[in-house]
Short mmCIF file of the C-alpha atoms (twelve columns), coordinates in Angstrom:
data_MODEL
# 
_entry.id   MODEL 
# 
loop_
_atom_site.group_PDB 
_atom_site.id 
_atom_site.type_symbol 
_atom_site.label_atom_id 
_atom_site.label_alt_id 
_atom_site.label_comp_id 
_atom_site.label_asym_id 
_atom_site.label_seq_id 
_atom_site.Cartn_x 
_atom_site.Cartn_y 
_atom_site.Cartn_z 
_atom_site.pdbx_PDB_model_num 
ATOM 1   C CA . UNK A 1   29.710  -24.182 66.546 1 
ATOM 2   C CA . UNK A 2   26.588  -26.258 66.210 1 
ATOM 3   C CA . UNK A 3   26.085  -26.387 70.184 1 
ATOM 4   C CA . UNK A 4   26.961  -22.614 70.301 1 
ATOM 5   C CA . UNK A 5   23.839  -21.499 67.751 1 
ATOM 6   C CA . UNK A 6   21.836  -24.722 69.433 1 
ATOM 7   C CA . UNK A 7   22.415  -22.555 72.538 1 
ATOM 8   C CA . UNK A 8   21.682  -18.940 71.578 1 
ATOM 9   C CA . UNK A 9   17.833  -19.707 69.524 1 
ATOM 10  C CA . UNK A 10  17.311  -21.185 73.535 1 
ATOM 11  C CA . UNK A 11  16.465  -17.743 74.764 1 
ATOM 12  C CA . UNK A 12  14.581  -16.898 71.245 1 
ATOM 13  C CA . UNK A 13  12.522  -20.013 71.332 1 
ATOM 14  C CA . UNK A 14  11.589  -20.001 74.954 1 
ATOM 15  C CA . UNK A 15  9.927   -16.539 74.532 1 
ATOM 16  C CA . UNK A 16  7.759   -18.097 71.340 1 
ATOM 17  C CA . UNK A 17  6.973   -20.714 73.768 1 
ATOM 18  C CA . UNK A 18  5.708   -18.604 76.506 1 
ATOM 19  C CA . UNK A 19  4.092   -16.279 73.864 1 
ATOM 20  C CA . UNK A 20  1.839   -19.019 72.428 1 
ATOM 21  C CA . UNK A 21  1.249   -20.544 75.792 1 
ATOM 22  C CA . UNK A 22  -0.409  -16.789 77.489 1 
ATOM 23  C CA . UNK A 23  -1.706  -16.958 74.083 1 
ATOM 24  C CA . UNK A 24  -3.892  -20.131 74.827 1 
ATOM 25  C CA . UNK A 25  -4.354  -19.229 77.951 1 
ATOM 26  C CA . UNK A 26  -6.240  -15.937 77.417 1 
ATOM 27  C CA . UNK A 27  -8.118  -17.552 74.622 1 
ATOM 28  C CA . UNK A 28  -9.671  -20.251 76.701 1 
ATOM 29  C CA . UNK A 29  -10.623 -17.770 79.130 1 
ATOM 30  C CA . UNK A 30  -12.510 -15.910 75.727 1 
ATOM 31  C CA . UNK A 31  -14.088 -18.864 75.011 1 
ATOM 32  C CA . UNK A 32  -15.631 -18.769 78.618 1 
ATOM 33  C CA . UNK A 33  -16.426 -15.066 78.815 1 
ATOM 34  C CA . UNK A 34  -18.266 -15.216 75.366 1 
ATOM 35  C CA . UNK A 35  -17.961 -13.344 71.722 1 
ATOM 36  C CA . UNK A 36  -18.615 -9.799  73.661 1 
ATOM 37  C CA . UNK A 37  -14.746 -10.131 75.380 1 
ATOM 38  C CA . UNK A 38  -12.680 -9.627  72.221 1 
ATOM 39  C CA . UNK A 39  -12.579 -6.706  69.515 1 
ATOM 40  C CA . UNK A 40  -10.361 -5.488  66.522 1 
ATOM 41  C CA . UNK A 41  -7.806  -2.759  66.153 1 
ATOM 42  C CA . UNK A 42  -6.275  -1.562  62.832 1 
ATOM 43  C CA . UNK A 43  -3.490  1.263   62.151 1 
ATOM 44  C CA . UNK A 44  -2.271  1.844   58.916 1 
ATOM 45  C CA . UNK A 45  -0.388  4.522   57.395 1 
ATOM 46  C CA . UNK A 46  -2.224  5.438   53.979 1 
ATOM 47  C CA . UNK A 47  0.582   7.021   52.497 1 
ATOM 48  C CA . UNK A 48  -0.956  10.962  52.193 1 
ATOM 49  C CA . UNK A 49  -1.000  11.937  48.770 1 
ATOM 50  C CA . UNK A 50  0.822   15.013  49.083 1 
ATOM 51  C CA . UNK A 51  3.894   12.979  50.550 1 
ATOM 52  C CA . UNK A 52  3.433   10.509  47.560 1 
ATOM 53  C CA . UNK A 53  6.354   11.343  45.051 1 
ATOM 54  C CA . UNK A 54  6.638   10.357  41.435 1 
ATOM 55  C CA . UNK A 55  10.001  8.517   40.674 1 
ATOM 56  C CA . UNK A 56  12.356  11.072  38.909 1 
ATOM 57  C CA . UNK A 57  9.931   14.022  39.670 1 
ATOM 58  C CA . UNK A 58  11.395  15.824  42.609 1 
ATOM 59  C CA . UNK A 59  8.487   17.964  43.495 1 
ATOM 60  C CA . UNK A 60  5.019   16.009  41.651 1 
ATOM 61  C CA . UNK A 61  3.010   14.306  43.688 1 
ATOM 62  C CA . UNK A 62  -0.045  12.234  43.270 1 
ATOM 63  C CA . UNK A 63  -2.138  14.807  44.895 1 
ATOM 64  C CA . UNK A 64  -1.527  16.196  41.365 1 
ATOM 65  C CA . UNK A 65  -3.146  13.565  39.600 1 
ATOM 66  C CA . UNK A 66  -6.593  14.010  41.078 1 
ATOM 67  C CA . UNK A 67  -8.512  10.776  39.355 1 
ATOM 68  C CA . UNK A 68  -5.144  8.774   40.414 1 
ATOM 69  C CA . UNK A 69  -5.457  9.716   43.844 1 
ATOM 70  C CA . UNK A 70  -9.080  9.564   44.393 1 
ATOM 71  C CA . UNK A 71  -9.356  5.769   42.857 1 
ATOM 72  C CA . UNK A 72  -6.351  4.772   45.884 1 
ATOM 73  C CA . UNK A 73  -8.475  6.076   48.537 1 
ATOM 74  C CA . UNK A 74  -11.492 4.513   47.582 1 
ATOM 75  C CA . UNK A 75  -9.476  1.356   47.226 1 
ATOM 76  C CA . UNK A 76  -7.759  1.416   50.315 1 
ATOM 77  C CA . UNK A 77  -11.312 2.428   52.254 1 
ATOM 78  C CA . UNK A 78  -12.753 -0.984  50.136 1 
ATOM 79  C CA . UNK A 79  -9.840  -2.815  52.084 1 
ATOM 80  C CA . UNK A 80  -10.564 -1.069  55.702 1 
ATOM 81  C CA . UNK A 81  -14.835 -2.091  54.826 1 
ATOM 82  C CA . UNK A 82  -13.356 -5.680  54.178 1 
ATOM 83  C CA . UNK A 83  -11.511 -5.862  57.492 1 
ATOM 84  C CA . UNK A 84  -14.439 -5.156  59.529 1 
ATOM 85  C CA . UNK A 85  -11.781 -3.707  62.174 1 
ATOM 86  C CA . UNK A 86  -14.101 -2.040  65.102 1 
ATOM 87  C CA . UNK A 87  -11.330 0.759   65.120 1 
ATOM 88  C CA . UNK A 88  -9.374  2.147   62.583 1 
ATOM 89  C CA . UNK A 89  -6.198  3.961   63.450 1 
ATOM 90  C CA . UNK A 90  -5.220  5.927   60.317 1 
ATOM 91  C CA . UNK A 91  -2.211  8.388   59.570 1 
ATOM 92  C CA . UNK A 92  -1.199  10.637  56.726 1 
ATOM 93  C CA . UNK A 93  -4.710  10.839  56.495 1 
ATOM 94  C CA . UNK A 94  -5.197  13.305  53.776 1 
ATOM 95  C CA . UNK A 95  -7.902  16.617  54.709 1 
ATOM 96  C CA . UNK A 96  -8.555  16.890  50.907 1 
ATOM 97  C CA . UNK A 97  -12.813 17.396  50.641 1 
ATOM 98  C CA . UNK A 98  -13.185 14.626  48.027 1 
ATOM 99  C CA . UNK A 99  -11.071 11.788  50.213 1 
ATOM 100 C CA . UNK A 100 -13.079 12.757  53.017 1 
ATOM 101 C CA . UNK A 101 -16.136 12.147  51.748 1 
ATOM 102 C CA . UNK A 102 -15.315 8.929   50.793 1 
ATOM 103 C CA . UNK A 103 -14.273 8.059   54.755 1 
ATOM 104 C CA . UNK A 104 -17.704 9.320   55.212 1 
ATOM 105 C CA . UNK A 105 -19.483 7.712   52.827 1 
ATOM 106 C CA . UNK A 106 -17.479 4.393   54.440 1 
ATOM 107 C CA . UNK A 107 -18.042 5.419   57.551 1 
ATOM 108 C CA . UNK A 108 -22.068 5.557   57.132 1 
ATOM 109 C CA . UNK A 109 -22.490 2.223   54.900 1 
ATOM 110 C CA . UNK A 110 -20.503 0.562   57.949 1 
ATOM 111 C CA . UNK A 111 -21.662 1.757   61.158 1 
ATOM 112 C CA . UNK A 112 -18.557 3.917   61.861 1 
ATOM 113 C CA . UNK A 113 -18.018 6.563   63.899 1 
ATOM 114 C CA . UNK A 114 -15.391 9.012   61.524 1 
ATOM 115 C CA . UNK A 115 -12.957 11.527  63.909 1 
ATOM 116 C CA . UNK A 116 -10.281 13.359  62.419 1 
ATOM 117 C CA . UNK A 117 -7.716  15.464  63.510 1 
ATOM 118 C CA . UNK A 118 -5.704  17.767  60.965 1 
ATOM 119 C CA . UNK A 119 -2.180  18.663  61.463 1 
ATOM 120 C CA . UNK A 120 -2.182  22.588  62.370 1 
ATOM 121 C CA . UNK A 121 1.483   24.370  60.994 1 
ATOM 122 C CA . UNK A 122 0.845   26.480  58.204 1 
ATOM 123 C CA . UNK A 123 3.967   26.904  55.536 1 
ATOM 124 C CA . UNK A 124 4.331   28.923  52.293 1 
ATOM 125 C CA . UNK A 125 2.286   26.219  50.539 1 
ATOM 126 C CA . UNK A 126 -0.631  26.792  53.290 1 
ATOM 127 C CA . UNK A 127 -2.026  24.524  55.825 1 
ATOM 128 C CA . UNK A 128 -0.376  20.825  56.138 1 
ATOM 129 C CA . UNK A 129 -2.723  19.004  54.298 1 
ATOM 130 C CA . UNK A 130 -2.549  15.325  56.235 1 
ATOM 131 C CA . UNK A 131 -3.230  14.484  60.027 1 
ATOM 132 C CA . UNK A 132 -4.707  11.258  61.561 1 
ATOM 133 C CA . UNK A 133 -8.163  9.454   62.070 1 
ATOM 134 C CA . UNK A 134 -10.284 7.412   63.774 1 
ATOM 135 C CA . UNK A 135 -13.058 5.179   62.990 1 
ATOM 136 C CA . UNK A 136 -14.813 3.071   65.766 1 
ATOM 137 C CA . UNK A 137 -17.909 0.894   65.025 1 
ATOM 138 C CA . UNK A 138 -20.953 1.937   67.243 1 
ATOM 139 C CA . UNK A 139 -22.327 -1.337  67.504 1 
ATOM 140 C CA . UNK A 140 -19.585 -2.118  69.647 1 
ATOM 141 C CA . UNK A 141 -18.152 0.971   71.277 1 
ATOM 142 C CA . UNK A 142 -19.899 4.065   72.209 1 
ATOM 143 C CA . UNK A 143 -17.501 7.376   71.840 1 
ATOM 144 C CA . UNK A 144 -17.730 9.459   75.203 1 
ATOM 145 C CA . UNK A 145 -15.250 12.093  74.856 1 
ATOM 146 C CA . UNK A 146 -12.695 13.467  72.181 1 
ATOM 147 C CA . UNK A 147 -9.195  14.843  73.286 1 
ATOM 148 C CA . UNK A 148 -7.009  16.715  70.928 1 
ATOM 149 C CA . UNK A 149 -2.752  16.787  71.461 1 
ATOM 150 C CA . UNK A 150 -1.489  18.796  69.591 1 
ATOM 151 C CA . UNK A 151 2.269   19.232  70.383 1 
ATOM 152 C CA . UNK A 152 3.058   22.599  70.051 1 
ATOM 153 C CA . UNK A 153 1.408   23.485  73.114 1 
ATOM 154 C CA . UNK A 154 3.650   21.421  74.424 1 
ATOM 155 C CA . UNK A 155 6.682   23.652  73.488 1 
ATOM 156 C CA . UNK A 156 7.705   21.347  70.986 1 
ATOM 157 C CA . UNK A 157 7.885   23.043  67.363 1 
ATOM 158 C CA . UNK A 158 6.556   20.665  65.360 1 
ATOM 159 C CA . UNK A 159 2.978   20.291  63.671 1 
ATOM 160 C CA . UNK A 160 2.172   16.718  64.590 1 
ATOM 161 C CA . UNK A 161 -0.612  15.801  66.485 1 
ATOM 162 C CA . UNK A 162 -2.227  13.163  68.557 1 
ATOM 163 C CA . UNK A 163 -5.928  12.079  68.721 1 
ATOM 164 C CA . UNK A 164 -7.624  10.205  72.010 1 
ATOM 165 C CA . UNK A 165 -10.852 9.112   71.606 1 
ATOM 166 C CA . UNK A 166 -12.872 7.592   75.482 1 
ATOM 167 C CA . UNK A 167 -15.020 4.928   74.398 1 
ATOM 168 C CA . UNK A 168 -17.165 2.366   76.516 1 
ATOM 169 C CA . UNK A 169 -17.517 -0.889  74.814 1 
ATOM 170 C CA . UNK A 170 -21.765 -1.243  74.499 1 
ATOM 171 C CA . UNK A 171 -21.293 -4.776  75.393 1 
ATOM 172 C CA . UNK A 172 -20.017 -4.560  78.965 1 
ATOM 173 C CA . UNK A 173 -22.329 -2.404  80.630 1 
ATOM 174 C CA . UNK A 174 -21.548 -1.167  84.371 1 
ATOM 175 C CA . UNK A 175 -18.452 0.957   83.575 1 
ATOM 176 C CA . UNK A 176 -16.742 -2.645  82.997 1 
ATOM 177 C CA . UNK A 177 -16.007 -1.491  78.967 1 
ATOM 178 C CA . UNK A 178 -13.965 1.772   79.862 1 
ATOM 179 C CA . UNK A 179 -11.826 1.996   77.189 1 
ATOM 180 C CA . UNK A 180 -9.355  4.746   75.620 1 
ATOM 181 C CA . UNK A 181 -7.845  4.931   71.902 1 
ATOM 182 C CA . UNK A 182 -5.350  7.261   70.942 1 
ATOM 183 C CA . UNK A 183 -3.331  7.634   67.182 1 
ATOM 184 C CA . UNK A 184 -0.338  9.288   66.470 1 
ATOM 185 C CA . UNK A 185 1.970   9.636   63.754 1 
ATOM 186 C CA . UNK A 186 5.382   10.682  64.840 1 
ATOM 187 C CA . UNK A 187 8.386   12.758  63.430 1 
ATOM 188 C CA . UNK A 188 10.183  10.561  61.332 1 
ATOM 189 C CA . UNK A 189 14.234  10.613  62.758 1 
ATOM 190 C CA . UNK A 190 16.305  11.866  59.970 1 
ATOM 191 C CA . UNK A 191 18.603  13.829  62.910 1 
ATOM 192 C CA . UNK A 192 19.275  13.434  66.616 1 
ATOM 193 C CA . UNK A 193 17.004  17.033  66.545 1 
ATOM 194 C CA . UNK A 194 14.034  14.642  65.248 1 
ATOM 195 C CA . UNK A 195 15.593  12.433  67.619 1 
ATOM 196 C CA . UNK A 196 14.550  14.939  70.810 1 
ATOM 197 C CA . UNK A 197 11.446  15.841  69.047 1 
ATOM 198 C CA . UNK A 198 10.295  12.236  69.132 1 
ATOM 199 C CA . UNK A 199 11.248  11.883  72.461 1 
ATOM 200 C CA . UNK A 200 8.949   15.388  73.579 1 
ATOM 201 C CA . UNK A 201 6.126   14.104  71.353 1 
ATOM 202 C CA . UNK A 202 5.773   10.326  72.832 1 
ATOM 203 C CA . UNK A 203 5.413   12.349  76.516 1 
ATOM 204 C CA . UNK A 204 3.026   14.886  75.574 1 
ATOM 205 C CA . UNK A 205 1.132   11.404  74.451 1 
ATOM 206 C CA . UNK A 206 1.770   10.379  77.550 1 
ATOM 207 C CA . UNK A 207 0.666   13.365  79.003 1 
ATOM 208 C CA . UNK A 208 -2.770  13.350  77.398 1 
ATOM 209 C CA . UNK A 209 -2.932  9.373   78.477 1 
ATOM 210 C CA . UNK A 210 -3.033  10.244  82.172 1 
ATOM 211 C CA . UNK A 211 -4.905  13.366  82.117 1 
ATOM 212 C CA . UNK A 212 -7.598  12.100  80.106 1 
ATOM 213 C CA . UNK A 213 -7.772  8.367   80.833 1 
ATOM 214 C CA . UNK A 214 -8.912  6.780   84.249 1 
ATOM 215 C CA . UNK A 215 -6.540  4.515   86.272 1 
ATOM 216 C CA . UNK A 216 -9.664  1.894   85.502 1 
ATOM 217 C CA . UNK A 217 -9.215  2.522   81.896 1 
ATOM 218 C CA . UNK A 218 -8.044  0.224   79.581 1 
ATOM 219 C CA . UNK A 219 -5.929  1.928   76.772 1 
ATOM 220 C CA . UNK A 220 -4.716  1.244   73.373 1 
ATOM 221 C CA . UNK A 221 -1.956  2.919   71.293 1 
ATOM 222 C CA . UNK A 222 -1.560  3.058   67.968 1 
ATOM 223 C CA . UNK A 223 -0.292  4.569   64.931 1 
ATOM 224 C CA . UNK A 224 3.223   4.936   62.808 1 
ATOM 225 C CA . UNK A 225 6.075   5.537   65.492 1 
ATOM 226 C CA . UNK A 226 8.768   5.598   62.907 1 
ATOM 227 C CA . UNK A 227 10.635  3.205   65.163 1 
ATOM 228 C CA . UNK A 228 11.112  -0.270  65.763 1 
ATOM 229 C CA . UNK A 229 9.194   -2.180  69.171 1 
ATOM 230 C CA . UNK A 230 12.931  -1.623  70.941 1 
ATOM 231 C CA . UNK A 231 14.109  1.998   70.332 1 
ATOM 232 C CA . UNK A 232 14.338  4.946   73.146 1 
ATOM 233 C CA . UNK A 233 10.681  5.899   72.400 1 
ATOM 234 C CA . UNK A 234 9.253   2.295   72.889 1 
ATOM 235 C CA . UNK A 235 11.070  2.034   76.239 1 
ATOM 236 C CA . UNK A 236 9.282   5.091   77.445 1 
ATOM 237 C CA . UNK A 237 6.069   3.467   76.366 1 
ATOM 238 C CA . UNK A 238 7.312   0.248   78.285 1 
ATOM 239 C CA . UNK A 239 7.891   1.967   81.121 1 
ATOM 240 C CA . UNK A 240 4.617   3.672   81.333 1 
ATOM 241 C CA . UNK A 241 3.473   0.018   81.300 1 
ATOM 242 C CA . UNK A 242 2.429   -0.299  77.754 1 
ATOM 243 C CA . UNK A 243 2.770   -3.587  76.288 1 
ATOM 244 C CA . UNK A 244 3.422   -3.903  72.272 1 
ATOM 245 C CA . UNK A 245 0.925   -6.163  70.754 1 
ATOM 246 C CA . UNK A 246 2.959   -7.741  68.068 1 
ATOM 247 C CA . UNK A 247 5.475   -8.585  70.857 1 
ATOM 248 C CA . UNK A 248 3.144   -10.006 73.160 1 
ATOM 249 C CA . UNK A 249 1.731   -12.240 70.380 1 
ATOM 250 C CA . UNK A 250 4.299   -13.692 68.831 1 
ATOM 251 C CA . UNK A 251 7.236   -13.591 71.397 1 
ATOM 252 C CA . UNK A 252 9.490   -11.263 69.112 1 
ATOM 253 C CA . UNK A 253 10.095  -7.598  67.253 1 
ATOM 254 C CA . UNK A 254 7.942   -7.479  63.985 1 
ATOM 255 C CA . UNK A 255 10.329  -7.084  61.592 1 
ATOM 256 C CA . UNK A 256 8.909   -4.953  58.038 1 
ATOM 257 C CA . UNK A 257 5.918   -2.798  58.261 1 
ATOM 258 C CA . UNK A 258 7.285   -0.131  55.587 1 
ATOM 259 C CA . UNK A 259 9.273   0.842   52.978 1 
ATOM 260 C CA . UNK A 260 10.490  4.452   53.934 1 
ATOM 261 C CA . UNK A 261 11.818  6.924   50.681 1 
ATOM 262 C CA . UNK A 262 15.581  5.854   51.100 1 
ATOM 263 C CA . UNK A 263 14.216  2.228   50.691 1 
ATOM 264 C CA . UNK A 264 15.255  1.473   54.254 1 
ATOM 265 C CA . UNK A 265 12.487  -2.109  55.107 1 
ATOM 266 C CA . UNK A 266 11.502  -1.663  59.407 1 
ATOM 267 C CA . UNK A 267 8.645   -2.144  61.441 1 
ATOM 268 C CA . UNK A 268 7.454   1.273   62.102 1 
ATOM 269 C CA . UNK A 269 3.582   0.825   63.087 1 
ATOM 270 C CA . UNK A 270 2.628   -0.628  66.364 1 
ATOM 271 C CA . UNK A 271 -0.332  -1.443  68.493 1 
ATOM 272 C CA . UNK A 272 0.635   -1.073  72.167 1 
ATOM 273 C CA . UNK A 273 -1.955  -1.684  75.240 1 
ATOM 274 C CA . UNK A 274 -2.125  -0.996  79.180 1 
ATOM 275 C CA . UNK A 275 -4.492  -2.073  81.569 1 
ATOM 276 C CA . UNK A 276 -7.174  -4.892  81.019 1 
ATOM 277 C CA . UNK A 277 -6.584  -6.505  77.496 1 
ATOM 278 C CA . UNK A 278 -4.812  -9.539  76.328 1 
ATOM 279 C CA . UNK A 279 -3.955  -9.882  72.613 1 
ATOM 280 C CA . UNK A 280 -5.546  -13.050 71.022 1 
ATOM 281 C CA . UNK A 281 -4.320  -12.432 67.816 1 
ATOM 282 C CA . UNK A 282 -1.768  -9.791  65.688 1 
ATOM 283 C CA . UNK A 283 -0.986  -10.273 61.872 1 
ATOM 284 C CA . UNK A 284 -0.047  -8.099  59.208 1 
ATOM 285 C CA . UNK A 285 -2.236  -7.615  56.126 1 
ATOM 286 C CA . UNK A 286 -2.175  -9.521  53.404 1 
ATOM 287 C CA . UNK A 287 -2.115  -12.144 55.716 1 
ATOM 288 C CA . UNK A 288 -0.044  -14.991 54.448 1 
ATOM 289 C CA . UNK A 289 2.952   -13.068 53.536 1 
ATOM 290 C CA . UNK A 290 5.550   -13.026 56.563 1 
ATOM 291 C CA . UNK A 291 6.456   -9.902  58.407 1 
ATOM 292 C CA . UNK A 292 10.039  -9.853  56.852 1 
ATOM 293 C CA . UNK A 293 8.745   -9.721  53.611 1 
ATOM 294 C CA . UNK A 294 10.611  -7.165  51.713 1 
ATOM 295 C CA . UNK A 295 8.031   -3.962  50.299 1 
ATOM 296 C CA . UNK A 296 8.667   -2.588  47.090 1 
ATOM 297 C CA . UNK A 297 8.047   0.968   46.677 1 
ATOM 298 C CA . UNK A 298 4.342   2.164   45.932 1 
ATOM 299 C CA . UNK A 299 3.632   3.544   41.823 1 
ATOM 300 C CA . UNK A 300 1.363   5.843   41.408 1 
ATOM 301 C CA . UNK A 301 -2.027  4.779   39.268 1 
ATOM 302 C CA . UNK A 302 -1.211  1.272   39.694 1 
ATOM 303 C CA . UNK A 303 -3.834  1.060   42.823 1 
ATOM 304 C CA . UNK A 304 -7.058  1.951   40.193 1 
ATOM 305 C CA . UNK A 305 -5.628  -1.230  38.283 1 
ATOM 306 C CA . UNK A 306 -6.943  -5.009  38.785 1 
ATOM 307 C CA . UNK A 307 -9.695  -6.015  40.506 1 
ATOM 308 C CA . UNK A 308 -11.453 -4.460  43.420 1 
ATOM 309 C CA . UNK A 309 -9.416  -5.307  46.291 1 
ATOM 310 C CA . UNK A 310 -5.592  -6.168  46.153 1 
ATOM 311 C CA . UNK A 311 -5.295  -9.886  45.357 1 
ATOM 312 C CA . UNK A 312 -1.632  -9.769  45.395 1 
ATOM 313 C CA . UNK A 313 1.043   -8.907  47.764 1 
ATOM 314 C CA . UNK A 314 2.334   -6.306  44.872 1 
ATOM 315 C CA . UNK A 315 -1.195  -5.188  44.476 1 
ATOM 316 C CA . UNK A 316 -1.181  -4.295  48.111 1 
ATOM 317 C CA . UNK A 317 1.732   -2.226  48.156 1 
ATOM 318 C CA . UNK A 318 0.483   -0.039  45.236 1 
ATOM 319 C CA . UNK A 319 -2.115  1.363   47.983 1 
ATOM 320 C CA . UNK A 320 0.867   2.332   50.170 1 
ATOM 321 C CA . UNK A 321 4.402   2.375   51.739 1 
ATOM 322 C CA . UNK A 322 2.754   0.746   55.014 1 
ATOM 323 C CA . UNK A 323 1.385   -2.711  55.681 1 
ATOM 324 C CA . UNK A 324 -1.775  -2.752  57.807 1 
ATOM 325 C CA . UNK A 325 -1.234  -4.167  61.613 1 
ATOM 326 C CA . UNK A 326 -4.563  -5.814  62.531 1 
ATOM 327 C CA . UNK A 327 -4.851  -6.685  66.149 1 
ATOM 328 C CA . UNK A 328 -7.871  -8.637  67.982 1 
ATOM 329 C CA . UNK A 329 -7.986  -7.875  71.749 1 
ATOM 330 C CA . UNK A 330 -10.151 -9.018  74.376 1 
ATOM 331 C CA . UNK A 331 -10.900 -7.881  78.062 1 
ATOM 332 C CA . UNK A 332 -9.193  -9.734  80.048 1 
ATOM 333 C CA . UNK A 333 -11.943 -9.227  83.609 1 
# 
């Protein structure tokens, strides 16, 4: 029995091996190219307010509790100032005028460049409230062009959209730095209808990709695809030649990025590249605390308590049902 599990971690431990050694390998040739080769990426799924239910309350939400929700977001945009990420990838990203100004406010005391996108179905309650964002640091990357997706005018009847962003990094002049972002948040699959939604919404993703995007482009994906690096919709990514990140790094599936409302613990947020980029390192924030660490639900008001920023791994997922993915890439020619 011993031989027989000796024999099966082979496979397992070859890809760590082979992992770490592409790993060293694209780091020494960093350490050639110089600092200007390698940049950040963070996605994280800030938990929108109006999704964020009170235990035993049905239908209250934090978006409610005005003062509650206000003191999270300016929390959880303390944590994105601390990263120093030169893109931020955000979903549930909540279109209320109070949490924007905060990004903005961020956004100006940091050097960012703030795009949003807002979700665009309308129901009896009004306009969806939440959508996605970007924020890219101009000192590094210079925005060229914004492309909306918006999936209904892709046939498919949901509200969900998709934001690319053409950027040239400032450092690698010559049309060397082409480089394209795009951030989605897609249908979570409660239903093998949500199932074929998914499936329409990664292609009109796709879509957008090669209409908008260069052959000479490098791109990076990212966002909350409400999937593990191994379901149907990550094998369309792979074979439109998109590597996962978190794979690439560390030779196997990340394991726990969120806590969804059953309770159910899976890696739903990814970081997935094509073209010229290697990844020289991908972690989950806090750092320190493994990727299979179980996530207990988020309570509402406990994010305005304690210091600053989170100091504990509790403290951290009081700011929301998802763990950061941060991600440093580097050009790879």
């Amino acid at each position: 029995m011993a031989e027989k599990e000796a024999s099966s971690c082979r496979p397992l431990q070859q890809r760590k091996w082979q992992a770490h050694s592409q790993c060293a390998r694209m780091c020494a040739s960093v350490a050639l190219a110089g600092p200007t080769s390698a940049f950040t990426v963070l996605t994280w799924n800030t938990l929108a307010p109006v999704y964020f239910r009170q235990a035993g309350f049905r239908d209250e939400t934090e978006a409610s509790l005005r003062s509650v929700a206000l003191a999270r977001c300016e929390k959880i945009c303390r944590v994105l100032a601390a990263s120093a990420a030169d893109v931020v990838c955000l979903q549930e990203h909540w279109f209320d005028s109070n949490h924007q100004a905060v990004y903005q406010q961020l956004a100006q005391k940091h050097g960012y460049r703030y795009e949003s996108l807002q979700r665009s179905g309308w129901n009896c309650d009004g306009r969806s409230e939440d959508g996605i964002a970007i924020l890219v640091k101009e000192e590094v990357l210079d925005v060229r062009e914004r492309h909306e997706v918006h999936f209904h005018s892709y046939g498919i009847p949901q509200d969900r959209v998709a934001l690319l962003l053409s950027l040239s990094d400032r450092r690698r002049p010559g049309g060397a730095g082409k480089l394209a972002v795009m951030c989605t948040h897609l249908t979570f699959p409660h239903s093998y209808y949500d199932e074929r939604s998914r499936e329409a919404q990664i292609m009109a993703c796709l879509d957008a990709c090669e209409r908008h995007a260069s052959p000479d482009t490098a791109l990076v994906f990212a966002g909350d695809f409400n999937g593990p690096s191994d379901d149907a919709i990550s094998e369309r990514l792979k074979k439109a030649r998109f590597q996962n990140a978190w794979d690439e790094h560390c030779g196997t599936p990340c394991r726990v990025t969120h806590c969804d409302h059953r309770g159910n613990q899976f890696a739903s947020d990814h970081i997935w590249l094509r073209g010229r980029l290697g990844v020289l390192k991908c972690k989950l924030l806090p750092e320190g605390i493994p990727d299979d660490a179980a996530m207990p639900r988020p309570v509402a008001g406990r994010a305005r308590e304690g210091p600053q920023l989170p100091s504990s791994f509790e403290e951290w997922c009081h700011l929301s049902d998802h763990r950061p993915l941060l991600s440093e890439l580097c050009w790879l020619s």
